[in-house]
C-alpha atoms as an extended CHARMM CRD file, in Angstrom:
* protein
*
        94  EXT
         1         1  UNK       CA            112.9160000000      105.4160000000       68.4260000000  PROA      1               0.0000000000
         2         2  UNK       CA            114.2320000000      108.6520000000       69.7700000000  PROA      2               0.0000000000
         3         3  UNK       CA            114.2230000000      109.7800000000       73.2890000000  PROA      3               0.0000000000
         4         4  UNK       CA            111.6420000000      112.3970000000       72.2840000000  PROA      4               0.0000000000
         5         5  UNK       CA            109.1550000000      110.2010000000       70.3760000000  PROA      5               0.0000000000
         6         6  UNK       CA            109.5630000000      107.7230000000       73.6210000000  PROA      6               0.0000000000
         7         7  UNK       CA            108.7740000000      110.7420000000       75.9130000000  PROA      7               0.0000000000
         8         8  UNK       CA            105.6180000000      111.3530000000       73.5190000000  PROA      8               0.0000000000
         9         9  UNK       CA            104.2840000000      107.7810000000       73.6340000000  PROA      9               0.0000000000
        10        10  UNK       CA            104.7440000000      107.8160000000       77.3450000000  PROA      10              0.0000000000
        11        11  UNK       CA            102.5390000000      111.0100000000       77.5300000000  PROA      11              0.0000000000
        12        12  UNK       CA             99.8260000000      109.4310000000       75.3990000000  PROA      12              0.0000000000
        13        13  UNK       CA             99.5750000000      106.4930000000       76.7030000000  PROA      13              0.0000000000
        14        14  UNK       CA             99.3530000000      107.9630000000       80.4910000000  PROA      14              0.0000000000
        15        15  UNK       CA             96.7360000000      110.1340000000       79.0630000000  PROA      15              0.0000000000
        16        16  UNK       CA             94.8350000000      106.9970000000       77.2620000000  PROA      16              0.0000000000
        17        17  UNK       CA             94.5400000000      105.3560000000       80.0660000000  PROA      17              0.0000000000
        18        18  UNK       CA             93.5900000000      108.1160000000       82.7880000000  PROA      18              0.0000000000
        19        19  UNK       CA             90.4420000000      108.5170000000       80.2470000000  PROA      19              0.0000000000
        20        20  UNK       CA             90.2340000000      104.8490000000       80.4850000000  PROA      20              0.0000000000
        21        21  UNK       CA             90.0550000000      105.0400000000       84.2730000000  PROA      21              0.0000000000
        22        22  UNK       CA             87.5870000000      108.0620000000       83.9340000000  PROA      22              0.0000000000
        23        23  UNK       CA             85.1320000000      105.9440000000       81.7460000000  PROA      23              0.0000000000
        24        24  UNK       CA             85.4690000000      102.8050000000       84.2950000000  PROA      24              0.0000000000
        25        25  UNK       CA             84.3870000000      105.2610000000       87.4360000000  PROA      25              0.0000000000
        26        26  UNK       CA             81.1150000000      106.6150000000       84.9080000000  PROA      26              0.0000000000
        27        27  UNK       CA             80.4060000000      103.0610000000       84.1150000000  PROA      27              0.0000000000
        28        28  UNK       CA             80.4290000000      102.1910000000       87.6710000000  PROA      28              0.0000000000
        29        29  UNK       CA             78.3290000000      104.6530000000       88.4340000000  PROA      29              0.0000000000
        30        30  UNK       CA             76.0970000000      104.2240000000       86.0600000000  PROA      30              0.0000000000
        31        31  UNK       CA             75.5700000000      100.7500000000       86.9870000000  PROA      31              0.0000000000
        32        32  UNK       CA             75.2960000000      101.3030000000       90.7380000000  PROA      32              0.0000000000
        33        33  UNK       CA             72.4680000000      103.8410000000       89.7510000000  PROA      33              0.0000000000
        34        34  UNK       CA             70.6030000000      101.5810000000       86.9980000000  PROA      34              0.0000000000
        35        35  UNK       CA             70.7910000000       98.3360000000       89.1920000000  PROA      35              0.0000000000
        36        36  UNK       CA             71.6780000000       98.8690000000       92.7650000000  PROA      36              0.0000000000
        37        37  UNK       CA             71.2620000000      101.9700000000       94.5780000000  PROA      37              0.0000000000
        38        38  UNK       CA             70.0340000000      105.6090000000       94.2020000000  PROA      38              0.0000000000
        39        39  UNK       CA             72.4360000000      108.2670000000       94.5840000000  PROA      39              0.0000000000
        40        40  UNK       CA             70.6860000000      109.2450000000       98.1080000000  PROA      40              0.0000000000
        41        41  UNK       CA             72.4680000000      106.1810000000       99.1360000000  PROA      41              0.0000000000
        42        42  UNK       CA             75.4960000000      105.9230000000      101.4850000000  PROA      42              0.0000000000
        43        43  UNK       CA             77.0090000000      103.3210000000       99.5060000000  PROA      43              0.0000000000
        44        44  UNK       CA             76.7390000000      105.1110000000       96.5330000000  PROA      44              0.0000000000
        45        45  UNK       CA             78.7420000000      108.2830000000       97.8750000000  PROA      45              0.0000000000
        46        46  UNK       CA             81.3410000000      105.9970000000       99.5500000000  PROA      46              0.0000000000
        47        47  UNK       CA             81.7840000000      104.1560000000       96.1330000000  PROA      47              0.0000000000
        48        48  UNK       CA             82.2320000000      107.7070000000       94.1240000000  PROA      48              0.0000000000
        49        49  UNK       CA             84.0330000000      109.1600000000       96.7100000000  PROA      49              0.0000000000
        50        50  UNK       CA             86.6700000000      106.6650000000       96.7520000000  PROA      50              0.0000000000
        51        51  UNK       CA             86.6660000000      106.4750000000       92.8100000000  PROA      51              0.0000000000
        52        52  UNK       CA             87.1170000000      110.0920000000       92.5510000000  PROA      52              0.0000000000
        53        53  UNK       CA             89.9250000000      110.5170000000       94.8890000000  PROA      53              0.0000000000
        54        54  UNK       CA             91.8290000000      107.4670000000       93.5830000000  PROA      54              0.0000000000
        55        55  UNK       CA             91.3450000000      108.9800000000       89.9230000000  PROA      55              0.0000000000
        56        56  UNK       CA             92.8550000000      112.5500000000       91.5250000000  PROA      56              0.0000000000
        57        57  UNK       CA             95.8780000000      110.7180000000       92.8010000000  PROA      57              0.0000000000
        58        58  UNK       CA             96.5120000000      108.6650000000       89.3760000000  PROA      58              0.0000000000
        59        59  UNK       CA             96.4950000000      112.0560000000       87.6570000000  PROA      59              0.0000000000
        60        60  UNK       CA             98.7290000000      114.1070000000       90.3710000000  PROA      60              0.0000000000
        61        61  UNK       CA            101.1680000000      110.7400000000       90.1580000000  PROA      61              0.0000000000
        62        62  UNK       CA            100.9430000000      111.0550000000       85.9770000000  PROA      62              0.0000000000
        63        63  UNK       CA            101.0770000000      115.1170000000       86.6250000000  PROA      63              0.0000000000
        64        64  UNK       CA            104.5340000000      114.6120000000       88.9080000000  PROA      64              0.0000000000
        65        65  UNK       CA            106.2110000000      112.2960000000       86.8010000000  PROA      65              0.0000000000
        66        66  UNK       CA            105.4350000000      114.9440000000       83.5250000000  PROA      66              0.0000000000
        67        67  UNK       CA            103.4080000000      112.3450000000       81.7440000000  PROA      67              0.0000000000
        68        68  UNK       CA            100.4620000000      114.6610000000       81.5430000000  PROA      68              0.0000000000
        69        69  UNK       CA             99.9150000000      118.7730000000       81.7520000000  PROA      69              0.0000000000
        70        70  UNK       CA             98.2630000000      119.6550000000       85.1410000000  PROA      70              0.0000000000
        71        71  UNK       CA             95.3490000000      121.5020000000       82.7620000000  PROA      71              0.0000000000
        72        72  UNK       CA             94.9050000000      118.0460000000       80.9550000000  PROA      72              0.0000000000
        73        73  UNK       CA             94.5450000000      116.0600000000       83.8460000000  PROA      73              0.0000000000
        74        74  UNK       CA             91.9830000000      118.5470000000       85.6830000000  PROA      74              0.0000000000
        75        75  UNK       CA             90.1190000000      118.5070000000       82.6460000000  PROA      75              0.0000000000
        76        76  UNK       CA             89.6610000000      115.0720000000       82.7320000000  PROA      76              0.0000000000
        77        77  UNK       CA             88.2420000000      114.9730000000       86.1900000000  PROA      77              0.0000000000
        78        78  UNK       CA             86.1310000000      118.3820000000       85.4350000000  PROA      78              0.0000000000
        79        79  UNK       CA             84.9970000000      115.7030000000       82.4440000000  PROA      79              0.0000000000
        80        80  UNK       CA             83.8820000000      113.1700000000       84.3270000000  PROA      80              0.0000000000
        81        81  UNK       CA             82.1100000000      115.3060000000       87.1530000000  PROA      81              0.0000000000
        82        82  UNK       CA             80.1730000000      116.9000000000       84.3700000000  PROA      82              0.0000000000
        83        83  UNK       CA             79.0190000000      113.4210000000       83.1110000000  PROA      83              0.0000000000
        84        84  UNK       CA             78.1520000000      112.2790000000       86.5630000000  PROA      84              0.0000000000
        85        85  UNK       CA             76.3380000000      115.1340000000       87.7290000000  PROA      85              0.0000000000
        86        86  UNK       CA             74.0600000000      114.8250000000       84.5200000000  PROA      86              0.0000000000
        87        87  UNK       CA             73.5450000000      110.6890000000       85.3920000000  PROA      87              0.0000000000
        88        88  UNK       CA             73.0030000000      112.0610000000       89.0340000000  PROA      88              0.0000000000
        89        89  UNK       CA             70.5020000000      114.6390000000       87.5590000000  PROA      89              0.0000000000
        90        90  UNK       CA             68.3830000000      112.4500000000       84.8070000000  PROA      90              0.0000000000
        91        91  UNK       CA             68.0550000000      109.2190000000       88.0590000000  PROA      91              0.0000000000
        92        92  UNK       CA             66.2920000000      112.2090000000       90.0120000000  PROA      92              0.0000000000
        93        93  UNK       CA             63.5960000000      112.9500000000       87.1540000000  PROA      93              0.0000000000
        94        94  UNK       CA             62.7300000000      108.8400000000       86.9750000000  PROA      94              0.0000000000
């Protein structure tokens, strides 16, 4: 394998799995919303909150290193806080 295509599978992967870690925080949330707690709810804030900000800091780690474009990697967050603002949105009409 050359260096390049090693580079390239490096990239992808990093990118895989910060969507990976994207879909775990919706899923979380989704849960915590169906089954727990209503988004009114401290411990549902705390739980995003800390989700979010760990997700930020995988991507600015992935965005340092040159695994991902800094464009890529704020898309994926603006992603997921589209996606969570409509779960937030459709557990206020139930």
């Amino acid at each position: 394998m050359l260096a390049s295509e090693m580079i390239v599978s490096h990239q992808e992967k990093a990118f895989a799995l910060l969507q990976a870690d994207a879909e775990k925080i919706l899923r979380l949330i989704k849960v915590q919303m169906d089954n727990l707690t209503m988004p009114q709810c401290p411990l549902y804030e705390e739980v995003l909150d800390t989700q979010m900000f760990g997700l930020s800091r995988e991507i600015d780690f992935a965005v340092r290193l040159g695994l991902i474009d800094s464009k890529d990697g704020k898309a994926i967050l603006d992603t997921l806080e589209k996606e969570l603002s409509m779960l937030h949105d459709a557990s206020l009409r139930k």
